[in-house]
N, C-alpha and C positions, 0 to 999 in steps of 0.2 A: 824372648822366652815368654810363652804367658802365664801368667799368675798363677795358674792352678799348679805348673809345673813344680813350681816353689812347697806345694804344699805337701809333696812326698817325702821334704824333710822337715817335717814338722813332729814333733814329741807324738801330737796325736794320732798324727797317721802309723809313726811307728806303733803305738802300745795297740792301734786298731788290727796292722796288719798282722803280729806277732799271736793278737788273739783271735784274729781269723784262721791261720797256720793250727794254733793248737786247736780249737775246734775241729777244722776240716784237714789233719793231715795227710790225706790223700789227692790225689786233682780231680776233680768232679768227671771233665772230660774224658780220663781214661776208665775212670769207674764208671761208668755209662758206658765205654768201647769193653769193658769186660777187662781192663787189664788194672792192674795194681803198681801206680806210680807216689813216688811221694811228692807229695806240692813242693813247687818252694818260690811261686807268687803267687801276689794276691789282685784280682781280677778285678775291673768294675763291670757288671752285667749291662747294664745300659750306659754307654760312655756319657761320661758326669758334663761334658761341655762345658767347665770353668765352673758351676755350679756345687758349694761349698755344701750344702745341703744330701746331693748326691753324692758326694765326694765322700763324705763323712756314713752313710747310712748303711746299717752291716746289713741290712737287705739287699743290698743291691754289689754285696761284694762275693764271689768265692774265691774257692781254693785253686789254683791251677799251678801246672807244671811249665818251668819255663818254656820247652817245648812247646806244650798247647798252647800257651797264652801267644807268644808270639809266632806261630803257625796256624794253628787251627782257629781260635779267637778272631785273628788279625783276618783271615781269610771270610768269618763268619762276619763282622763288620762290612767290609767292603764288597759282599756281594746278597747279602741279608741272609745267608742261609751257613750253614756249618757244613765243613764237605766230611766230616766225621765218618768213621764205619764203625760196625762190632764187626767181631772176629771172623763174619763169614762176608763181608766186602757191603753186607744193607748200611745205607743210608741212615744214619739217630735221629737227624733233625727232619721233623715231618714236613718245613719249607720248601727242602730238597726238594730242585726239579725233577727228580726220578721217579718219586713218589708219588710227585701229582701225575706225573705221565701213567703213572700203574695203576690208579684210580679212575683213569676214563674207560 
C-alpha cells in the first residue's frame, strides 16, 4: 500500500473533506452536465502522486458524486480528456476529440 493511501484516514483529511462536502454540496461534474446531484466525494483535481502538499490543498480538491468520481474522473485520468456531455449529447471538456475534429 503506499503512503498517501494511509492518509485518507487521517483527522485531517477527514475535517478537510467534510468541509469540502459543505462548501460544494453538489458534484461539480453534473452541475456542469446541467443536472442536480448531491456530492458525496471528494476529488483530487490533479492526482496528488504521494505528494502531501497536493494532497492537503483545497485547491486542488472538488466535490463529486460517487458516480462521477469513479466513472467519469477515472475515465478523464486515463485518457486526458472527460467523456462528459450536457443534456443534448455536446462534449464539456474542450480536450475532447470531437471538438477539435469540429474545429478544423
Amino acid at each position: 500500500m503506499m503512503m498517501s493511501n494511509k492518509w485518507y484516514n487521517t483527522a485531517q483529511w477527514r475535517k478537510l473533506r467534510q468541509m469540502v462536502l459543505n462548501e460544494e454540496p453538489l458534484c461539480r461534474m453534473c452541475h456542469k452536465a446541467g443536472r442536480i446531484t448531491p456530492a458525496d466525494a471528494v476529488d483530487h483535481i490533479k492526482p496528488h502522486g504521494g505528494d502531501w502538499e497536493l494532497f492537503i490543498s483545497r485547491d486542488n480538491l472538488q466535490a463529486l458524486c460517487r458516480e462521477c468520481h469513479n466513472t467519469q474522473k477515472q475515465m478523464q485520468e486515463i485518457h486526458g480528456h472527460s467523456q462528459a456531455c450536457d443534456d443534448k449529447g455536446m462534449p464539456l471538456d474542450e480536450r475532447h476529440p470531437w471538438r477539435k475534429e469540429c474545429e478544423r
